[in-house]
Biopython code that builds the backbone (N, CA, C, O; Angstrom):
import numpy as np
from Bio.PDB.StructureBuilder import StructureBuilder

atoms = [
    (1, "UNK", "N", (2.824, -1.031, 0.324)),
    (1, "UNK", "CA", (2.359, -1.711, -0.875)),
    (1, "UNK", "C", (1.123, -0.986, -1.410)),
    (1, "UNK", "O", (0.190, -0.716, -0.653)),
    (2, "UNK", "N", (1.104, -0.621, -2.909)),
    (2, "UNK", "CA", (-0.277, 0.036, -3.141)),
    (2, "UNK", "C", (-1.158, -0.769, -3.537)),
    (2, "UNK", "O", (-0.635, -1.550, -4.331)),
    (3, "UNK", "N", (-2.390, -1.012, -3.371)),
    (3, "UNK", "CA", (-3.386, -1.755, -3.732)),
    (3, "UNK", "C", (-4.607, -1.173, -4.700)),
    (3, "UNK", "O", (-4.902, 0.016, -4.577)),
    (4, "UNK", "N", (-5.345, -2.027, -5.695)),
    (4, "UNK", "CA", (-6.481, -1.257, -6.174)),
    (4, "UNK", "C", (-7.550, -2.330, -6.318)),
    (4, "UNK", "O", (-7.389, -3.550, -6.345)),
    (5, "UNK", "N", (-8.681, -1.621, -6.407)),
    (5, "UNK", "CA", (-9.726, -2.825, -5.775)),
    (5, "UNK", "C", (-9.800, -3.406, -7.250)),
    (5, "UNK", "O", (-9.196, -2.817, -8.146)),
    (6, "UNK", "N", (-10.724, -4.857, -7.583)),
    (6, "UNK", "CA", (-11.071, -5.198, -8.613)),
    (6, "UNK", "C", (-11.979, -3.971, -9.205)),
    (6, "UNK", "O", (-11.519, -3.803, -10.334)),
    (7, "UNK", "N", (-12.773, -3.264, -9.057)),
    (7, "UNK", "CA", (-13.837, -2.684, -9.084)),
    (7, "UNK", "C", (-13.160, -1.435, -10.077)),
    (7, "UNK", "O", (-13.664, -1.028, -11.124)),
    (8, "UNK", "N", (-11.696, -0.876, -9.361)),
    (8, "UNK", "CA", (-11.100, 0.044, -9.741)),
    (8, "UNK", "C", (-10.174, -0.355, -11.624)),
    (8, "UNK", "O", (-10.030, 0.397, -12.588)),
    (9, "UNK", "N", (-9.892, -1.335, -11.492)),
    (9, "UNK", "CA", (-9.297, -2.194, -12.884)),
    (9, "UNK", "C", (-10.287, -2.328, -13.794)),
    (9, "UNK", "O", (-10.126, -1.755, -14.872)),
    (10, "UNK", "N", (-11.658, -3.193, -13.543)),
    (10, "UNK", "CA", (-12.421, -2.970, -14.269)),
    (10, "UNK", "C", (-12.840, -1.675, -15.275)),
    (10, "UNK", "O", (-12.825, -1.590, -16.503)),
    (11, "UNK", "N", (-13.258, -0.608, -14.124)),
    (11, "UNK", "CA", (-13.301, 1.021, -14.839)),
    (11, "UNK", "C", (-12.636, 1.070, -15.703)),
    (11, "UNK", "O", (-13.131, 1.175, -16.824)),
    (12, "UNK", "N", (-10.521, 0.981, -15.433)),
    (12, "UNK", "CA", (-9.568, 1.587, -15.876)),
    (12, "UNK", "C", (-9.942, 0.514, -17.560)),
    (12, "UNK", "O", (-9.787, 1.086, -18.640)),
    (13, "UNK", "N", (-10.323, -0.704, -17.533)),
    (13, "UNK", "CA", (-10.410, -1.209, -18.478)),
    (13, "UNK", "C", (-11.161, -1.019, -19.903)),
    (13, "UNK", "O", (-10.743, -1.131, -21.056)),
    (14, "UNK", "N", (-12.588, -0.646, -19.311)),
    (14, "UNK", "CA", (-13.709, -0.383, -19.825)),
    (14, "UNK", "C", (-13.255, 1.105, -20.324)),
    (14, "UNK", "O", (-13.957, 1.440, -21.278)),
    (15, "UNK", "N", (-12.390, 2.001, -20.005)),
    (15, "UNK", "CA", (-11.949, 3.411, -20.357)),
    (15, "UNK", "C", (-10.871, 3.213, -21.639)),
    (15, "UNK", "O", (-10.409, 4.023, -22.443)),
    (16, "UNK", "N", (-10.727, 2.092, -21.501)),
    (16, "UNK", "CA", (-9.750, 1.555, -22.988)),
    (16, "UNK", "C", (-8.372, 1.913, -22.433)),
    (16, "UNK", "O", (-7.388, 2.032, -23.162)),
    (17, "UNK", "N", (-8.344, 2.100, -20.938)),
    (17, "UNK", "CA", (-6.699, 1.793, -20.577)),
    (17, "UNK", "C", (-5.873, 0.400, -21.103)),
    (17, "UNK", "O", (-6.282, -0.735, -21.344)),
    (18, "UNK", "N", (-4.372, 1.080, -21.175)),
    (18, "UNK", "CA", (-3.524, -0.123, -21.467)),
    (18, "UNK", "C", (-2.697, -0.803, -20.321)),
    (18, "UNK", "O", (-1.632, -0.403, -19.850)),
    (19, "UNK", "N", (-3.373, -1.849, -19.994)),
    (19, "UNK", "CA", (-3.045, -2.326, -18.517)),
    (19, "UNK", "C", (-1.886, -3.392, -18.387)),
    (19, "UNK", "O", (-1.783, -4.158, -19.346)),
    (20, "UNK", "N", (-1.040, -3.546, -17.389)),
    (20, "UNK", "CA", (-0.296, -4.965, -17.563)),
    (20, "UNK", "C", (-0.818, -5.765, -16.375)),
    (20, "UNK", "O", (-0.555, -5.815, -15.173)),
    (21, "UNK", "N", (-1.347, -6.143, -16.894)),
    (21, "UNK", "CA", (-1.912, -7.180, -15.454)),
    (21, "UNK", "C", (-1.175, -9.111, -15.438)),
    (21, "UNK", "O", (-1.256, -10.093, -16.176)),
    (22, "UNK", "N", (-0.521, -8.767, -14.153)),
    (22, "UNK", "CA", (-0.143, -10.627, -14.277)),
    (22, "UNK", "C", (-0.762, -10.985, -13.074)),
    (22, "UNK", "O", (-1.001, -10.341, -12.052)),
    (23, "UNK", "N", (-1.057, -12.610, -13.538)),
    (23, "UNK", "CA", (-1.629, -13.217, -12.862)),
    (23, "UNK", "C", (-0.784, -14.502, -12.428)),
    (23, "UNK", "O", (-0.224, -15.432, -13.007)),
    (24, "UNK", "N", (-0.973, -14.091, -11.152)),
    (24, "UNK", "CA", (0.171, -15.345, -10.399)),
    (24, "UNK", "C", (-0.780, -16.508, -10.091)),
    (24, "UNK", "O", (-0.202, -17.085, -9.171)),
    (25, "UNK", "N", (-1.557, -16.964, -10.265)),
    (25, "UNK", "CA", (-2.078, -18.463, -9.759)),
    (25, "UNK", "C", (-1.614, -19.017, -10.495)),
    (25, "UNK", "O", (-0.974, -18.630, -11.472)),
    (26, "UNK", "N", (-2.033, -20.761, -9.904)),
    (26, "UNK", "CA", (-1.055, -21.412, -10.665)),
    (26, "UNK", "C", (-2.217, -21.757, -12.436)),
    (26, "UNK", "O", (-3.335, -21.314, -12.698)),
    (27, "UNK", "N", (-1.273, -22.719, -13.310)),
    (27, "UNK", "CA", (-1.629, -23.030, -14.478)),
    (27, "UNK", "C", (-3.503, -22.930, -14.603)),
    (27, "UNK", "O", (-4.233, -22.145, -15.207)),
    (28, "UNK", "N", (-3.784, -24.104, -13.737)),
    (28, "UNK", "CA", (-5.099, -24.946, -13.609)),
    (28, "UNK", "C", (-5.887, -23.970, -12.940)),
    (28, "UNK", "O", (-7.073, -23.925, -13.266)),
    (29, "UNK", "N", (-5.541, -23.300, -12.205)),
    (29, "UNK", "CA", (-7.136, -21.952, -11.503)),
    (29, "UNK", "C", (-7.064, -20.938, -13.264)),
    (29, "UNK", "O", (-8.050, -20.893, -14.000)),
    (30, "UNK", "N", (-5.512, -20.136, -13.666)),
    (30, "UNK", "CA", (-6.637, -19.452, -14.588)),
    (30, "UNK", "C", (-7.353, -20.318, -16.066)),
    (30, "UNK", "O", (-8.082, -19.846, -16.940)),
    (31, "UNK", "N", (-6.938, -21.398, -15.948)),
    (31, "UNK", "CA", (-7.772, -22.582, -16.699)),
    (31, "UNK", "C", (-9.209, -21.914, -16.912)),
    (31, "UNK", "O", (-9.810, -21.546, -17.921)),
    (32, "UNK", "N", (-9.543, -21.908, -15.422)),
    (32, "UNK", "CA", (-10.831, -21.520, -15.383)),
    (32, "UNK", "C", (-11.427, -20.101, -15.772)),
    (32, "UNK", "O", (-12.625, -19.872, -15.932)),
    (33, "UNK", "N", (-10.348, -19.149, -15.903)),
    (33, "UNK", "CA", (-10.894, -18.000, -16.352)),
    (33, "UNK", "C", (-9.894, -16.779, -15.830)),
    (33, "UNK", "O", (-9.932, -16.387, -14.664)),
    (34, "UNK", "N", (-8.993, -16.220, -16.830)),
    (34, "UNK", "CA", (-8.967, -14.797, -16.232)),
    (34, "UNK", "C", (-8.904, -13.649, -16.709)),
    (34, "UNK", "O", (-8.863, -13.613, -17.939)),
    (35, "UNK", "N", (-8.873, -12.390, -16.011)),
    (35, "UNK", "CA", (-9.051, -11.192, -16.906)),
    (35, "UNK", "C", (-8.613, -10.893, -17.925)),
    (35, "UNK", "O", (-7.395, -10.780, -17.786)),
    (36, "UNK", "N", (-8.964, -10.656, -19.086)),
    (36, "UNK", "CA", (-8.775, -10.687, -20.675)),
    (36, "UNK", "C", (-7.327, -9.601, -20.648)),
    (36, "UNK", "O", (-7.166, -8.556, -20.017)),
    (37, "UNK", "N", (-6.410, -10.311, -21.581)),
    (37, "UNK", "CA", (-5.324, -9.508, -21.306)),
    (37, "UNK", "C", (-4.324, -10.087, -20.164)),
    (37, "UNK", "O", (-3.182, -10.227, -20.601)),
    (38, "UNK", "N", (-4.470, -10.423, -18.926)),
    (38, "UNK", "CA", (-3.841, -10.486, -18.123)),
    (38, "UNK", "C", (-2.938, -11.876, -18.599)),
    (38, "UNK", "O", (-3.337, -12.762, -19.354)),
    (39, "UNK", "N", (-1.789, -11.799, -18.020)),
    (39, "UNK", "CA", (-0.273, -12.363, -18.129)),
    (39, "UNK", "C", (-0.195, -13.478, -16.985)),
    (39, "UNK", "O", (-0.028, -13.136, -15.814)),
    (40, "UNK", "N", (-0.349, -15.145, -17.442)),
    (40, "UNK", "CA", (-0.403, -15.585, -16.323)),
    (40, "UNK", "C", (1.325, -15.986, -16.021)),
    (40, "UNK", "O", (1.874, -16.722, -16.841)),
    (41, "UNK", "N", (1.963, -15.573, -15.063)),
    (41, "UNK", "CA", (2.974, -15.733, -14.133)),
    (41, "UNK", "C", (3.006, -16.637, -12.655)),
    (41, "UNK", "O", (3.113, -16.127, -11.540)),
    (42, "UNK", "N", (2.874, -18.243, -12.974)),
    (42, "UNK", "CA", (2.673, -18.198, -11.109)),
    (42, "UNK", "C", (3.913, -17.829, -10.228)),
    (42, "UNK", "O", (5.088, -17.617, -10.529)),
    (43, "UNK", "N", (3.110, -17.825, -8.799)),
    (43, "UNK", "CA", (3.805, -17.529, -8.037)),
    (43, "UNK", "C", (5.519, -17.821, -7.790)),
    (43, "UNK", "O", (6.434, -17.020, -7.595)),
    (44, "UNK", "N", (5.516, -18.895, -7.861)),
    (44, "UNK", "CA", (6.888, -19.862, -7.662)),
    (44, "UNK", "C", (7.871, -19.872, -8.681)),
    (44, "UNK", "O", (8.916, -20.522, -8.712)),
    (45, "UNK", "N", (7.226, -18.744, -9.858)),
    (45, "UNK", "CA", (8.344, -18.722, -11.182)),
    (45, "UNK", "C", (8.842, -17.357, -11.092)),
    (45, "UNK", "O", (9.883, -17.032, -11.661)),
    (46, "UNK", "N", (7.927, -16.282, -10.183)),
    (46, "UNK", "CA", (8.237, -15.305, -10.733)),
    (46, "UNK", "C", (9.244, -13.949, -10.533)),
    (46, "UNK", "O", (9.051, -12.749, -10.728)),
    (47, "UNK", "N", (10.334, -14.675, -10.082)),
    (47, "UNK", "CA", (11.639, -14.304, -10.194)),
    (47, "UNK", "C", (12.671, -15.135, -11.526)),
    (47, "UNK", "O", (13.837, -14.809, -11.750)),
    (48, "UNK", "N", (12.189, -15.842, -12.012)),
    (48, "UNK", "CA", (12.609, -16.598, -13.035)),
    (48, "UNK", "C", (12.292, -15.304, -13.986)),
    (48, "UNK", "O", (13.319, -15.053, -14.616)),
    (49, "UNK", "N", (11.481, -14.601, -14.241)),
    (49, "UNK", "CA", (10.706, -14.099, -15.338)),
    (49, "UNK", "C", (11.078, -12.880, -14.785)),
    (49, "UNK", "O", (10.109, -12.195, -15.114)),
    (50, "UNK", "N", (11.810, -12.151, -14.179)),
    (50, "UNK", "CA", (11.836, -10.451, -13.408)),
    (50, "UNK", "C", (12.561, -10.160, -14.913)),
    (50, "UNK", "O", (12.021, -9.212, -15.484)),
    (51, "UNK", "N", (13.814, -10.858, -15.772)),
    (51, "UNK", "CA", (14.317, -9.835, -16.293)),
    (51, "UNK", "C", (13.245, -9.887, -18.048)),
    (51, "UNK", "O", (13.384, -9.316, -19.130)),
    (52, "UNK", "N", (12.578, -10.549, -17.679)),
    (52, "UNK", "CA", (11.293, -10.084, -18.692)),
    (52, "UNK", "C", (10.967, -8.869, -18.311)),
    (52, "UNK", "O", (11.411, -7.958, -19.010)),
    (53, "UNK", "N", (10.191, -8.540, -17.223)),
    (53, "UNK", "CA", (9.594, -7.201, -16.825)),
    (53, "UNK", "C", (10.457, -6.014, -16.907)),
    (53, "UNK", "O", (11.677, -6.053, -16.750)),
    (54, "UNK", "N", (9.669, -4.798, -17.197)),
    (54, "UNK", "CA", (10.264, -4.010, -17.084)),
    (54, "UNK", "C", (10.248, -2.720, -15.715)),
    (54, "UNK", "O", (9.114, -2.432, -15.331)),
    (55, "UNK", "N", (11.150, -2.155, -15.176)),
    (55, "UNK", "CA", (10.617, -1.474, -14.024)),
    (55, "UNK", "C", (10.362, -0.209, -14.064)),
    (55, "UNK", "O", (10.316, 0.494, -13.055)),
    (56, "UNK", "N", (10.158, 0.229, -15.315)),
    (56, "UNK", "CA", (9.224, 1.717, -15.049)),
    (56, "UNK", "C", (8.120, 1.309, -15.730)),
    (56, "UNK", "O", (7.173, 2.093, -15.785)),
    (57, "UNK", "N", (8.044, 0.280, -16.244)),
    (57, "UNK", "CA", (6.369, -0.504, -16.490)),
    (57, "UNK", "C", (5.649, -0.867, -15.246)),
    (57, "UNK", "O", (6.143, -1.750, -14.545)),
    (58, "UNK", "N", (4.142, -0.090, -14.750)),
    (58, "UNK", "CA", (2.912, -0.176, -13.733)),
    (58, "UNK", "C", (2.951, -1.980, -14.147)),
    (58, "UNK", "O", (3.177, -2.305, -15.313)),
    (59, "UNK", "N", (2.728, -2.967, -13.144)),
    (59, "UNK", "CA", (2.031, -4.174, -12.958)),
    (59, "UNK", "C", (1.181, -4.131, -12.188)),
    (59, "UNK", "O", (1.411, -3.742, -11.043)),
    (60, "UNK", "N", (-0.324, -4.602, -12.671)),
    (60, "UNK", "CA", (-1.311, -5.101, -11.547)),
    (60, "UNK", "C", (-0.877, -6.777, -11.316)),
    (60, "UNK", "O", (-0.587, -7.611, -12.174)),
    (61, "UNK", "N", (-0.934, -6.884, -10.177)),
    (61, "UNK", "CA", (-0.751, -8.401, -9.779)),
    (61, "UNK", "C", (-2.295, -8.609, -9.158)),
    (61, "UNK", "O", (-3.080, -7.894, -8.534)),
    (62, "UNK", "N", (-2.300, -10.356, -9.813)),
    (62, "UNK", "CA", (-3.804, -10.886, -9.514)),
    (62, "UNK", "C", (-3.539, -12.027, -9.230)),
    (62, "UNK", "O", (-2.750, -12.718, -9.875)),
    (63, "UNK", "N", (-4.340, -12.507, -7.923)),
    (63, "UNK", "CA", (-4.506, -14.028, -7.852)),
    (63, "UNK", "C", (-6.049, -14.173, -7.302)),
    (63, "UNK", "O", (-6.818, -13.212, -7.286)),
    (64, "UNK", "N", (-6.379, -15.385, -6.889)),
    (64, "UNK", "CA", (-7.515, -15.863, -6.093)),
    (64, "UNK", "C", (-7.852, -14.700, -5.248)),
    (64, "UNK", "O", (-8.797, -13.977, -5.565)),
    (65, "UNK", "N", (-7.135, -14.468, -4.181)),
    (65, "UNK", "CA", (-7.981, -13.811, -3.024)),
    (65, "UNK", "C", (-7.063, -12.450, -2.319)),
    (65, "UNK", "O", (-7.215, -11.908, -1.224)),
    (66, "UNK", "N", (-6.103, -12.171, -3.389)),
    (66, "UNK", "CA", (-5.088, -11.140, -2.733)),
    (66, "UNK", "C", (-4.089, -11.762, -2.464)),
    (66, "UNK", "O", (-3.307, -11.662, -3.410)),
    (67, "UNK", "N", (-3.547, -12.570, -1.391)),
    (67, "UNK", "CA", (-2.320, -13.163, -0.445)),
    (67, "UNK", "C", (-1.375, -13.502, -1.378)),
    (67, "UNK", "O", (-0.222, -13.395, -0.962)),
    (68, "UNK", "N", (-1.476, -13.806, -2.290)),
    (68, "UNK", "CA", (-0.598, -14.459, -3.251)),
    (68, "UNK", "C", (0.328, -13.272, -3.822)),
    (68, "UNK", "O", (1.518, -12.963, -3.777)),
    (69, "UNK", "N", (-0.901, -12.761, -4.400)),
    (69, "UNK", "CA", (0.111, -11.365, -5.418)),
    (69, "UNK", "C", (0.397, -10.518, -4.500)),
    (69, "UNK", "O", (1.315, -9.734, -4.739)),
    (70, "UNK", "N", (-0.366, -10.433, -3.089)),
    (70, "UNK", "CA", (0.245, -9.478, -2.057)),
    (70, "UNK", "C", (1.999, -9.884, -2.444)),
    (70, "UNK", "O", (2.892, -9.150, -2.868)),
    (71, "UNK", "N", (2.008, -10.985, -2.181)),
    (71, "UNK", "CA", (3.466, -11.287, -1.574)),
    (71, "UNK", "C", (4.475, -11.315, -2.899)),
    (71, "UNK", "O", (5.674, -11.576, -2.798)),
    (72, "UNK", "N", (3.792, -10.999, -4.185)),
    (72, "UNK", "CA", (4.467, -10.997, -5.652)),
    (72, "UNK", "C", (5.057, -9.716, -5.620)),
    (72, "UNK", "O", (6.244, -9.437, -5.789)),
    (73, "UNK", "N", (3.747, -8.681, -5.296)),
    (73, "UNK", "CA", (3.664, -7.393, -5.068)),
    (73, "UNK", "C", (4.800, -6.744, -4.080)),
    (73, "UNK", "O", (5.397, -5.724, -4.422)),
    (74, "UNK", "N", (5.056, -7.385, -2.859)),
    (74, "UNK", "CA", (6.050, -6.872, -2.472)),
    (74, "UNK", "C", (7.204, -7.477, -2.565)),
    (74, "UNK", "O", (8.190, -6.881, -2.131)),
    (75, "UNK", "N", (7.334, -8.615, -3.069)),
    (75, "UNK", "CA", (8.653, -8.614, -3.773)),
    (75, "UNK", "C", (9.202, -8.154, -4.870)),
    (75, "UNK", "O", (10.390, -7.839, -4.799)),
    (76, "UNK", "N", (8.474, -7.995, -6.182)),
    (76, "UNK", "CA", (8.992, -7.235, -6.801)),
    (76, "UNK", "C", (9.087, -6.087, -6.483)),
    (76, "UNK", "O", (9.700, -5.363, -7.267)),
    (77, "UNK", "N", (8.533, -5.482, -5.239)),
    (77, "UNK", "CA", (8.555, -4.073, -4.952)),
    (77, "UNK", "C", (9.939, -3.829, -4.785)),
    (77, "UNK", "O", (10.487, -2.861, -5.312)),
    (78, "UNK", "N", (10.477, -4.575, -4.148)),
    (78, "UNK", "CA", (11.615, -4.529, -2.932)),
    (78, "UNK", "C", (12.793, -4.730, -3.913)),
    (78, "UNK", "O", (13.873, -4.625, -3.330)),
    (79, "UNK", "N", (12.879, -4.946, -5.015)),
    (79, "UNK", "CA", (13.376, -5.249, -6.383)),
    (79, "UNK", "C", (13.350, -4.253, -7.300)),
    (79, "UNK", "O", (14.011, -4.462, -8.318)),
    (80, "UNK", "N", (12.772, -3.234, -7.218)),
    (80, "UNK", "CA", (12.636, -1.752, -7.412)),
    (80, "UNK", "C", (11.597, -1.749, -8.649)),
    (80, "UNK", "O", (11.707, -0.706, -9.294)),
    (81, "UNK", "N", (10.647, -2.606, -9.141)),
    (81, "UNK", "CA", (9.519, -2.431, -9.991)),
    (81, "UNK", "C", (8.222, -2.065, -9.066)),
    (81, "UNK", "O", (7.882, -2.042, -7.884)),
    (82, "UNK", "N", (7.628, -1.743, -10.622)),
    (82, "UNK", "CA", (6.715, -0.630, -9.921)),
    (82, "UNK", "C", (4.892, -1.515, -10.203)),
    (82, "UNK", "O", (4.154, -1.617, -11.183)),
    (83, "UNK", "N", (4.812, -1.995, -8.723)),
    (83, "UNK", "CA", (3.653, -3.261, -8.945)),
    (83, "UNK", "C", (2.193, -2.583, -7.819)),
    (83, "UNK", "O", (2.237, -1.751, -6.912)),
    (84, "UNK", "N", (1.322, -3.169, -8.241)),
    (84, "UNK", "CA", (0.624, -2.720, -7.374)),
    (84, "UNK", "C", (-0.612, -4.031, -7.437)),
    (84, "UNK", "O", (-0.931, -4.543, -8.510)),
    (85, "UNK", "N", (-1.104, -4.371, -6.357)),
    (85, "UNK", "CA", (-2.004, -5.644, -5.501)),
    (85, "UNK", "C", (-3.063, -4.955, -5.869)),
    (85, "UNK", "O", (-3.322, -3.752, -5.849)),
    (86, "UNK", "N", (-3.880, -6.289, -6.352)),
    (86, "UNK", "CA", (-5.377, -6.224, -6.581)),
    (86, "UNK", "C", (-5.998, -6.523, -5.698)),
    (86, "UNK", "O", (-6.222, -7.733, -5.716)),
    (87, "UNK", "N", (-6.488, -5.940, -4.751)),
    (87, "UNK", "CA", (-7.211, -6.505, -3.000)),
    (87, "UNK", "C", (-8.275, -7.929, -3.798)),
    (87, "UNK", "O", (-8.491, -8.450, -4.892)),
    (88, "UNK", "N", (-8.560, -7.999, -2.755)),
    (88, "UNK", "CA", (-9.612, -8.865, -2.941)),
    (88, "UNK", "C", (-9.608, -9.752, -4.085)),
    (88, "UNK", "O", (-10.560, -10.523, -3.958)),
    (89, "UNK", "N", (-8.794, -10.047, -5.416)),
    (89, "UNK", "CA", (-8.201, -11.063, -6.219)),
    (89, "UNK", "C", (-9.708, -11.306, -7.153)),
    (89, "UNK", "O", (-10.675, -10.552, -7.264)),
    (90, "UNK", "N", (-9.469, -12.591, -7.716)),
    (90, "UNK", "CA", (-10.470, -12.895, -8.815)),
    (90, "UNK", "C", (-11.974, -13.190, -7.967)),
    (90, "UNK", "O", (-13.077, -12.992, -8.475)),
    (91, "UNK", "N", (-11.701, -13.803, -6.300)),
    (91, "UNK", "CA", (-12.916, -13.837, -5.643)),
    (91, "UNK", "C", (-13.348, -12.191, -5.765)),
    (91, "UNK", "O", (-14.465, -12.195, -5.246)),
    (92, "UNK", "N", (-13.163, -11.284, -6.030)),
    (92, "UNK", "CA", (-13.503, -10.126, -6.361)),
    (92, "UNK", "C", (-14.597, -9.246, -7.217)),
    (92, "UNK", "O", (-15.536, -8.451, -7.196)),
    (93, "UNK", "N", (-13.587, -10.142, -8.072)),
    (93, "UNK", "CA", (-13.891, -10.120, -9.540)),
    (93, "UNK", "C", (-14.919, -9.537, -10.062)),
    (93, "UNK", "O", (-15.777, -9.818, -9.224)),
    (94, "UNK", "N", (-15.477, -8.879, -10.914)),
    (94, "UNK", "CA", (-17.120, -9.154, -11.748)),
    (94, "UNK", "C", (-16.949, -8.724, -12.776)),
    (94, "UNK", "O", (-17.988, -8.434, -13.369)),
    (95, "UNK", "N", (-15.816, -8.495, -13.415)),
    (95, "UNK", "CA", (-15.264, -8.050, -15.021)),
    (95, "UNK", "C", (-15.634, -9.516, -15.401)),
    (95, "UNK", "O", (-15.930, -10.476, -14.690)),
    (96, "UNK", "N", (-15.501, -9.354, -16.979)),
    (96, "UNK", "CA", (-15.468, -9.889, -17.949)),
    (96, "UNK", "C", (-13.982, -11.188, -17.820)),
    (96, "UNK", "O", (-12.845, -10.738, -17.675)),
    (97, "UNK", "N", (-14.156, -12.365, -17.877)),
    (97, "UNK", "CA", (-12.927, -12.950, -17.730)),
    (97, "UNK", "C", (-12.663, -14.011, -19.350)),
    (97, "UNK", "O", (-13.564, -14.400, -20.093)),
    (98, "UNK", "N", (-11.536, -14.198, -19.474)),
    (98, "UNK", "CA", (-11.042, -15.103, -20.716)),
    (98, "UNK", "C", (-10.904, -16.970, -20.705)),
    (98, "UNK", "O", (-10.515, -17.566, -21.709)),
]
sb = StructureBuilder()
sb.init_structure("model")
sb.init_model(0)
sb.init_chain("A")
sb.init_seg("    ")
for serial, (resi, resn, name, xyz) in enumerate(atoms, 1):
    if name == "N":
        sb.init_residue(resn, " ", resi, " ")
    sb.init_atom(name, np.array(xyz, "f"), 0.0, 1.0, " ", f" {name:<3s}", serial, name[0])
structure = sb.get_structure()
């Protein structure tokens, strides 16, 4: 599974990259805030939503603390899209959030 730190997204952001970032928590956590841009997807839907995605489209997956999108991350892996885990999740965090 490839991973990139919050720290590393931020940069890519601030460089005016075009990112796809989804966010698997559920409704009510990104209530509270999440990275501008990012796609909220929770966990428990998001095979409902695969033939939305596309698989030579990069996904960053984000949740709370990693574990979540770890396990988004390697399922869509295993599904042949091309995803990659945000370690350490929004507890991470220190970007700018929505």
């Amino acid at each position: 599974m490839k991973e990139i730190t919050p720290k590393e997204v931020e940069t890519l952001i601030q460089e005016g990259k075009k990112l796809n970032i989804i966010d698997v928590r559920e409704v009510d956590e990104v209530a509270a805030g999440k990275i501008p841009g990012a796609v909220n997807i929770p966990l428990g839907t998001i095979e409902s939503y695969m033939n939305e995605l596309n698989k030579t489209t990069e996904y960053i997956m984000v949740c709370r603390s990693g574990g979540r999108s770890g396990r988004a991350t390697l399922f869509l892996e295993s599904e042949g899209y091309n995803v990659i885990n945000m370690s350490g999740g929004m507890l991470a965090w220190e970007g700018d959030i929505e």
